[in-house]
PDB file with SEQRES, HELIX, SHEET and CRYST1 records, atoms N, CA, C and O in Angstrom:
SEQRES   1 A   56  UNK UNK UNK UNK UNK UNK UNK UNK UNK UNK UNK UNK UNK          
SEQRES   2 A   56  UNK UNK UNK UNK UNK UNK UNK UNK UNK UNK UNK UNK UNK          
SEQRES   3 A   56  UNK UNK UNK UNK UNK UNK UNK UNK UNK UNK UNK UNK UNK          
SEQRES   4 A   56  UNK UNK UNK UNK UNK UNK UNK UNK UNK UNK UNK UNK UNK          
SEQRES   5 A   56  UNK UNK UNK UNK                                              
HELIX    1 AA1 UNK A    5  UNK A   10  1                                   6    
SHEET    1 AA1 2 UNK A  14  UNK A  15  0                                        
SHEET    2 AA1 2 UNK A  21  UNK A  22 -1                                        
SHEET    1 AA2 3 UNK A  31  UNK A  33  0                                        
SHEET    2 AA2 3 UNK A  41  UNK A  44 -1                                        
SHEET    3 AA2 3 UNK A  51  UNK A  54 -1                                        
CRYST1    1.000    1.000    1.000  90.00  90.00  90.00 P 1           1          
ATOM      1  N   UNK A   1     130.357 123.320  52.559  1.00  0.00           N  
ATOM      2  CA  UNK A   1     131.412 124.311  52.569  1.00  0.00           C  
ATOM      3  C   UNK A   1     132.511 123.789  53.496  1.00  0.00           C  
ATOM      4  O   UNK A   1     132.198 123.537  54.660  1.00  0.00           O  
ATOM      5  N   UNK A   2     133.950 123.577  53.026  1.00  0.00           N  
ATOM      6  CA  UNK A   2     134.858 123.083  53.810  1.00  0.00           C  
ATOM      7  C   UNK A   2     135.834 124.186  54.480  1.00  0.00           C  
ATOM      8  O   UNK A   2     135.597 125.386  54.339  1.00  0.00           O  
ATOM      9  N   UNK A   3     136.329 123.976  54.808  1.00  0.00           N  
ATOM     10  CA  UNK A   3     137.268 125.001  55.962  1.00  0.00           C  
ATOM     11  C   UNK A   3     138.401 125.878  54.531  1.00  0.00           C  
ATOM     12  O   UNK A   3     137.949 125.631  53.413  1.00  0.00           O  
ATOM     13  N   UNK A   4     139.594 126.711  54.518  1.00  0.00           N  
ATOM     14  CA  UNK A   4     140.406 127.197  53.606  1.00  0.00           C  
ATOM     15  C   UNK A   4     141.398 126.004  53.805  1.00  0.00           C  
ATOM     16  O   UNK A   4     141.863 125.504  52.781  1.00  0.00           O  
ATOM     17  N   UNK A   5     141.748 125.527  54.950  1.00  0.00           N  
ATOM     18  CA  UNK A   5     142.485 124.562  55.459  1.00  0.00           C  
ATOM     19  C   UNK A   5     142.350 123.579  54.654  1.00  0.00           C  
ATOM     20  O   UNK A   5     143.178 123.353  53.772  1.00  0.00           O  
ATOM     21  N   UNK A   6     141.501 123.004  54.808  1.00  0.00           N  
ATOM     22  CA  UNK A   6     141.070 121.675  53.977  1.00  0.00           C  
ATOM     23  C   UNK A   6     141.043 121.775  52.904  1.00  0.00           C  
ATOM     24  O   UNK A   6     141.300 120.741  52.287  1.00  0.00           O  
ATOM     25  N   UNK A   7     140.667 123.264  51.932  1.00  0.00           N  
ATOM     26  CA  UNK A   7     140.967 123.659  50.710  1.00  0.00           C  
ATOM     27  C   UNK A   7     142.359 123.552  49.998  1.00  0.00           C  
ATOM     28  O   UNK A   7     142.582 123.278  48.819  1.00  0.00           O  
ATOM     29  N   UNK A   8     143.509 123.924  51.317  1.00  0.00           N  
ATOM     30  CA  UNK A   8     144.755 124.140  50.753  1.00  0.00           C  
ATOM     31  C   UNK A   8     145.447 122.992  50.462  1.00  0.00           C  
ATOM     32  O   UNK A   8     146.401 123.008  49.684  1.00  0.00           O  
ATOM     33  N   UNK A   9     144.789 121.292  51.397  1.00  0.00           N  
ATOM     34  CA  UNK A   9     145.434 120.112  51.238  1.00  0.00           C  
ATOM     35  C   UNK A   9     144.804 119.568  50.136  1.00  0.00           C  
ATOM     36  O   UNK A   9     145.560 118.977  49.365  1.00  0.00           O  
ATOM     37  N   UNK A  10     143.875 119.593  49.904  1.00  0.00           N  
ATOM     38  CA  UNK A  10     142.990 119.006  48.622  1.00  0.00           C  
ATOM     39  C   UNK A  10     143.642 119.698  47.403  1.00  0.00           C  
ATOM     40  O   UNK A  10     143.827 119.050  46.373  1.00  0.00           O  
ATOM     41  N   UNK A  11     143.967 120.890  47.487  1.00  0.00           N  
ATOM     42  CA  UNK A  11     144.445 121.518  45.932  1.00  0.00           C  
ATOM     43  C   UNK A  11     143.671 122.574  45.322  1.00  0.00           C  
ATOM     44  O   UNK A  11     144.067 123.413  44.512  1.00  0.00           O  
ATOM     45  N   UNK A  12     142.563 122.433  45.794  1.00  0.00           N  
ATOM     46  CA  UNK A  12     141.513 123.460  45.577  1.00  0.00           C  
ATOM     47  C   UNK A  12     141.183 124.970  45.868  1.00  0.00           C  
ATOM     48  O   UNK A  12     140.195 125.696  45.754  1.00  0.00           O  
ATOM     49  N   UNK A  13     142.626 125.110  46.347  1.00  0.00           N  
ATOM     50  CA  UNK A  13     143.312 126.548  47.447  1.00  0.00           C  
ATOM     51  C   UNK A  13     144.585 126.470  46.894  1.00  0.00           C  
ATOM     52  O   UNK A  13     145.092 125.355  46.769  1.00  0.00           O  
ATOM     53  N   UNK A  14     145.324 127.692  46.462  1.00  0.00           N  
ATOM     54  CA  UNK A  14     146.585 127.850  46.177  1.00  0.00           C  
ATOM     55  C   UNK A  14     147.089 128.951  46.617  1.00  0.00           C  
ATOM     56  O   UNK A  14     146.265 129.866  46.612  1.00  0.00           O  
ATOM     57  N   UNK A  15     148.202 129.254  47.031  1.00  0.00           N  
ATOM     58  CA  UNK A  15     148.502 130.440  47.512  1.00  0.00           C  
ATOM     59  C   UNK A  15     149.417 131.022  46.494  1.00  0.00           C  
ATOM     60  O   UNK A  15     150.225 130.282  45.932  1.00  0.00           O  
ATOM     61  N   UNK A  16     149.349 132.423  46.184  1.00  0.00           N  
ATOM     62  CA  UNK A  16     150.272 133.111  45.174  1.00  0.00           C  
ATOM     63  C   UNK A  16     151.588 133.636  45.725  1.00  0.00           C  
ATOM     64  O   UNK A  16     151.712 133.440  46.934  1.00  0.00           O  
ATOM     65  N   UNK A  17     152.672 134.299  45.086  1.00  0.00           N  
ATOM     66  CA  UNK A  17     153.486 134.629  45.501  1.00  0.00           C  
ATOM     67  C   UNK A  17     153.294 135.550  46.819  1.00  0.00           C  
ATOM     68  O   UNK A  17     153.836 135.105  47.830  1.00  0.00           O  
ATOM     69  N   UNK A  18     152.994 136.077  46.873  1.00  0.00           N  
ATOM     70  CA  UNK A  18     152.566 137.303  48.018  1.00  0.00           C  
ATOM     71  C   UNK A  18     151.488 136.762  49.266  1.00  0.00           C  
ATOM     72  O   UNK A  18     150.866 137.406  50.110  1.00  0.00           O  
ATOM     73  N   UNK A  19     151.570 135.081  48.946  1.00  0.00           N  
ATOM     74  CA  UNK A  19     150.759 134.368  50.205  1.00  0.00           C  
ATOM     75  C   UNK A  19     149.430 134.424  49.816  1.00  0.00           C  
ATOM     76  O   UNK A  19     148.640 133.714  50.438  1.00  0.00           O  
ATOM     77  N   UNK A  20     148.929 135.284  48.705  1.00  0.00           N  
ATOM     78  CA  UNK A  20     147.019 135.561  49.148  1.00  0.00           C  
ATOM     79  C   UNK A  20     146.857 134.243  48.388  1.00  0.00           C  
ATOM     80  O   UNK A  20     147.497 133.692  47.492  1.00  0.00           O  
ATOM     81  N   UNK A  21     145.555 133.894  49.216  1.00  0.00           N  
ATOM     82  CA  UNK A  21     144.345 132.597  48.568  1.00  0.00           C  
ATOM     83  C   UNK A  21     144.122 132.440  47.533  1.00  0.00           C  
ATOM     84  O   UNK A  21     143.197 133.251  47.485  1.00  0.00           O  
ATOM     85  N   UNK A  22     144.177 132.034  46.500  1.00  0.00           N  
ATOM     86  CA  UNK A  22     143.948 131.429  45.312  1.00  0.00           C  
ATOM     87  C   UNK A  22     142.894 130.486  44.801  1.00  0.00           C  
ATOM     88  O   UNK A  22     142.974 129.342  45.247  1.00  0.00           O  
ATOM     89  N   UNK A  23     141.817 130.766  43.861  1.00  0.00           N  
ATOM     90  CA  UNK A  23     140.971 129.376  43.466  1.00  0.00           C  
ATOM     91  C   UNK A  23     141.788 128.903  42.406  1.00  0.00           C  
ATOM     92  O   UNK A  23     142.063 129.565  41.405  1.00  0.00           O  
ATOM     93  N   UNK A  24     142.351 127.207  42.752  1.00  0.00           N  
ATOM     94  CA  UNK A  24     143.077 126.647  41.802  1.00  0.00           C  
ATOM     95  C   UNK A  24     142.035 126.686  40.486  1.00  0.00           C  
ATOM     96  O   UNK A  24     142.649 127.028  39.476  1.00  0.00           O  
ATOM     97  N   UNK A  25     140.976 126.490  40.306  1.00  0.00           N  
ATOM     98  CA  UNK A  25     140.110 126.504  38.683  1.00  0.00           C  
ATOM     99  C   UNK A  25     140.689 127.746  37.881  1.00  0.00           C  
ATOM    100  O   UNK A  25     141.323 127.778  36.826  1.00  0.00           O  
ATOM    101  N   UNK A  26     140.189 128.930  38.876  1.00  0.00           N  
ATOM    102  CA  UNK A  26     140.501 130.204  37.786  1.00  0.00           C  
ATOM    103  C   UNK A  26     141.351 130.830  38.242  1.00  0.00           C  
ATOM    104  O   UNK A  26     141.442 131.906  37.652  1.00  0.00           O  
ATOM    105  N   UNK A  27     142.155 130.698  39.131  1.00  0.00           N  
ATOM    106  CA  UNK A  27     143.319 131.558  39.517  1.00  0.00           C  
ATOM    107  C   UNK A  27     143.179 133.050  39.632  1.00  0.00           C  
ATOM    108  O   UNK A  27     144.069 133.886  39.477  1.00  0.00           O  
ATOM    109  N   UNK A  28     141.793 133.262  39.958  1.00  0.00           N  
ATOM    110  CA  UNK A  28     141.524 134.163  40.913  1.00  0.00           C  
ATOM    111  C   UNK A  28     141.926 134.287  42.424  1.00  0.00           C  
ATOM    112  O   UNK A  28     142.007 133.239  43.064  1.00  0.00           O  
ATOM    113  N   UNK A  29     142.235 135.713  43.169  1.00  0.00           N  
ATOM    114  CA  UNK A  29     142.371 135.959  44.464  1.00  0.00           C  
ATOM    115  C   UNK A  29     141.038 135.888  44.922  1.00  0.00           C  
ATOM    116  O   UNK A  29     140.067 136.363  44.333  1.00  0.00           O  
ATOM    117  N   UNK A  30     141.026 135.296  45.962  1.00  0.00           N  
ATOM    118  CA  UNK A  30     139.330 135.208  46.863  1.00  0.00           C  
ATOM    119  C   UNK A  30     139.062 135.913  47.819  1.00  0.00           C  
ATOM    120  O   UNK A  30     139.591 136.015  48.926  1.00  0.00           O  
ATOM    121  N   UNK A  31     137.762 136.668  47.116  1.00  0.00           N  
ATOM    122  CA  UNK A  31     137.607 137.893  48.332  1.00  0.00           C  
ATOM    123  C   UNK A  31     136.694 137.182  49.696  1.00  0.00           C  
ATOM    124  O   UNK A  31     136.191 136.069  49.851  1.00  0.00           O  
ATOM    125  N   UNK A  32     136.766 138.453  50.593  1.00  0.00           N  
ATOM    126  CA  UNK A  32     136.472 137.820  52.025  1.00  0.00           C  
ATOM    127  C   UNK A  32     135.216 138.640  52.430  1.00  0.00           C  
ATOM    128  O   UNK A  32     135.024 139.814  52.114  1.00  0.00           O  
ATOM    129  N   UNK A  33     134.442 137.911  53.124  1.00  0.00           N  
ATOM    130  CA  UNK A  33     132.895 138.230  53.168  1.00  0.00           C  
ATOM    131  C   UNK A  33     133.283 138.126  54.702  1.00  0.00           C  
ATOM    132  O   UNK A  33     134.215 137.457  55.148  1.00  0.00           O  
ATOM    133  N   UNK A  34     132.394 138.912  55.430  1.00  0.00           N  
ATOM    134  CA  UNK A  34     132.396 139.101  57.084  1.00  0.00           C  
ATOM    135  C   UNK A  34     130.596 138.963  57.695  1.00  0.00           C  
ATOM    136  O   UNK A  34     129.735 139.841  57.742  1.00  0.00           O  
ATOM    137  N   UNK A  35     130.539 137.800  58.014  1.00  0.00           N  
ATOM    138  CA  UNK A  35     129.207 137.755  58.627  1.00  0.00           C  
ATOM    139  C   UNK A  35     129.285 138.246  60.060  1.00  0.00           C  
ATOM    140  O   UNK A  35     129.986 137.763  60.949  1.00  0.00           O  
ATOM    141  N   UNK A  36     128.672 139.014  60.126  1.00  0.00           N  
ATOM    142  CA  UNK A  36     128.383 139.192  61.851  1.00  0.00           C  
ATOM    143  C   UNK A  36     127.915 138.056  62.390  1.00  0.00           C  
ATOM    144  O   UNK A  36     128.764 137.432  63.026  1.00  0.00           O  
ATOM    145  N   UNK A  37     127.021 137.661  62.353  1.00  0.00           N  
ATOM    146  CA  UNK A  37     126.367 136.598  62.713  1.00  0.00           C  
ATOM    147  C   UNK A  37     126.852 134.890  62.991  1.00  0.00           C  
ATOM    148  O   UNK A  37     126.023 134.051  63.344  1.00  0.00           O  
ATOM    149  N   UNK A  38     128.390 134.546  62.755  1.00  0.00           N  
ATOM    150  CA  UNK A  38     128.973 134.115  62.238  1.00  0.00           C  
ATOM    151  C   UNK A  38     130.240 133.747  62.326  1.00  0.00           C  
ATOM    152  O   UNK A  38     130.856 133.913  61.273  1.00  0.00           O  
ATOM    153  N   UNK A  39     130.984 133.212  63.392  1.00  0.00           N  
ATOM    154  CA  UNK A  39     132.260 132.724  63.849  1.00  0.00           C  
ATOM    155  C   UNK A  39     133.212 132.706  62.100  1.00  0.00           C  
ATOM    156  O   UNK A  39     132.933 132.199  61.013  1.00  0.00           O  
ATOM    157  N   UNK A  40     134.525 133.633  62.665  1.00  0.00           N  
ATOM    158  CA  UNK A  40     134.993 133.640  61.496  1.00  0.00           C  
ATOM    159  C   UNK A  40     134.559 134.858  59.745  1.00  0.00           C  
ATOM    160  O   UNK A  40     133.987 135.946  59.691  1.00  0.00           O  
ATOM    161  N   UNK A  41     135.114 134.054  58.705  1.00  0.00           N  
ATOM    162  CA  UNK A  41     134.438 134.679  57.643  1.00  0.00           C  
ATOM    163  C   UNK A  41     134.700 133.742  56.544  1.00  0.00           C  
ATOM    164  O   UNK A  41     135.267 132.652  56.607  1.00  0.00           O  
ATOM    165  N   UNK A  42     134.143 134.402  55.421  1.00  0.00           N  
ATOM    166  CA  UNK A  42     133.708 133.451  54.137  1.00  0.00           C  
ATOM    167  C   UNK A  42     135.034 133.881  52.952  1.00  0.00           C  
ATOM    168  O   UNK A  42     135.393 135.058  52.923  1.00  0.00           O  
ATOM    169  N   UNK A  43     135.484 133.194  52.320  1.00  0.00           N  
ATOM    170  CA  UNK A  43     136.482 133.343  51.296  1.00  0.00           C  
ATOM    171  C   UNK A  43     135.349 132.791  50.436  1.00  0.00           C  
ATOM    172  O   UNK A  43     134.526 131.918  50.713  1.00  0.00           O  
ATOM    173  N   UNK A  44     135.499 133.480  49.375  1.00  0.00           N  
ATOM    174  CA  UNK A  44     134.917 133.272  48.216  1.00  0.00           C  
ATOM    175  C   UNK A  44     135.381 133.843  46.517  1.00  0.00           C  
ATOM    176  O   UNK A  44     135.613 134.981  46.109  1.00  0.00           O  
ATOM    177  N   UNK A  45     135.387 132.374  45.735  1.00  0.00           N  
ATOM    178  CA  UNK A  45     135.369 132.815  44.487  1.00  0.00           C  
ATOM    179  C   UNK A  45     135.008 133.622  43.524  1.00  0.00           C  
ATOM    180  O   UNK A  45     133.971 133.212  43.003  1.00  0.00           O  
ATOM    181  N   UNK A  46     135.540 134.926  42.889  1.00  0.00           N  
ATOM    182  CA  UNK A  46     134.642 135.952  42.379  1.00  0.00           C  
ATOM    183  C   UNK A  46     133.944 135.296  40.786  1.00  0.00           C  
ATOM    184  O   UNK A  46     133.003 135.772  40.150  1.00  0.00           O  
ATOM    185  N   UNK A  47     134.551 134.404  40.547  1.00  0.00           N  
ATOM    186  CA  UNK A  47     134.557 134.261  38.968  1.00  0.00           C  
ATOM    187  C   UNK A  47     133.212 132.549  39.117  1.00  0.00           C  
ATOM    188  O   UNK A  47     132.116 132.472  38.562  1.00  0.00           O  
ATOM    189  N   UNK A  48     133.807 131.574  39.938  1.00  0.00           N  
ATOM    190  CA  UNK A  48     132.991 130.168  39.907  1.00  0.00           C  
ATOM    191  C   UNK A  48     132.050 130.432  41.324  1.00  0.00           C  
ATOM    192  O   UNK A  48     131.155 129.594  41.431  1.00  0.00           O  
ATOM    193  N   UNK A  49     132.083 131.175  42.129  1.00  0.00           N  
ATOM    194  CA  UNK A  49     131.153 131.384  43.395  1.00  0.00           C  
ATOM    195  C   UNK A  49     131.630 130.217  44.582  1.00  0.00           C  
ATOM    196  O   UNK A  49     130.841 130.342  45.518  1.00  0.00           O  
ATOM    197  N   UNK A  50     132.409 129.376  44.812  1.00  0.00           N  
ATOM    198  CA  UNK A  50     132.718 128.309  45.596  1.00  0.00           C  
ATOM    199  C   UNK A  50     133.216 129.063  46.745  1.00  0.00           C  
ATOM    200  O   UNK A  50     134.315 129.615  46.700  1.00  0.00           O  
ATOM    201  N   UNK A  51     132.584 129.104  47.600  1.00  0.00           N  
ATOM    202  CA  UNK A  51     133.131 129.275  49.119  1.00  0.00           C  
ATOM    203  C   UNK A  51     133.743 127.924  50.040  1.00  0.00           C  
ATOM    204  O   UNK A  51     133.829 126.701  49.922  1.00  0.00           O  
ATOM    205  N   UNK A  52     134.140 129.116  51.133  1.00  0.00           N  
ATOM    206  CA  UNK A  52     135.136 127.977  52.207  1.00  0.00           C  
ATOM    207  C   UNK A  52     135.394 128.884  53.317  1.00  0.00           C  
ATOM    208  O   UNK A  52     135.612 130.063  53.040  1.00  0.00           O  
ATOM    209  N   UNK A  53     135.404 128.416  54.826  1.00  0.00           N  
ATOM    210  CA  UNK A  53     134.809 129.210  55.899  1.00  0.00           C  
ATOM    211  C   UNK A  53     136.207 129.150  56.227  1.00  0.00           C  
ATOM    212  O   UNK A  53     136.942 128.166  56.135  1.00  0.00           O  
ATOM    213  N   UNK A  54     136.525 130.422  56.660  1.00  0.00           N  
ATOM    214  CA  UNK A  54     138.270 130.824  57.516  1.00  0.00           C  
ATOM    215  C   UNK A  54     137.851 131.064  58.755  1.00  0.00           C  
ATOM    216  O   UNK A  54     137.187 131.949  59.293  1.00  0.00           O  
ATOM    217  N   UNK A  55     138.464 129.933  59.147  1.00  0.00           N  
ATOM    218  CA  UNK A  55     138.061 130.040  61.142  1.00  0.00           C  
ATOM    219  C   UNK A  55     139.297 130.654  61.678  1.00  0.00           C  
ATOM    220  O   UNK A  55     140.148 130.500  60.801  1.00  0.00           O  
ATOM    221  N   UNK A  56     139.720 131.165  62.511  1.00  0.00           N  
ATOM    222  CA  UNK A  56     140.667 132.107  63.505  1.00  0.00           C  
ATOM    223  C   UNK A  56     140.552 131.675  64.789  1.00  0.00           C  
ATOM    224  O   UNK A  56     141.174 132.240  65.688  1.00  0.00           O  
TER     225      UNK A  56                                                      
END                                                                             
């Protein structure tokens, strides 16, 4: 699992007009998962399942 960061230089992250996260495959918005347990949270694909960890 790579960072959103590293997602957005690779291509594999797109941002839409309105800034939100994007999976370049399906051009879905990626919802955000909150681990307690867990520095940060999870962006994830609703449609292909591919996550990527958003550190703060």
């Amino acid at each position: 699992m790579e960072s959103t960061r590293k997602g957005l230089r690779s291509g594999a992250i797109t941002k839409d007009t309105y800034e939100r996260l994007t999976c370049a495959e399906c051009k879905k918005t990626l919802k955000t998962r909150n681990d307690p347990d867990e520095i940060g949270s999870i962006r994830a694909c609703p449609d292909c399942g591919t996550e990527w960890r958003e550190l703060r």
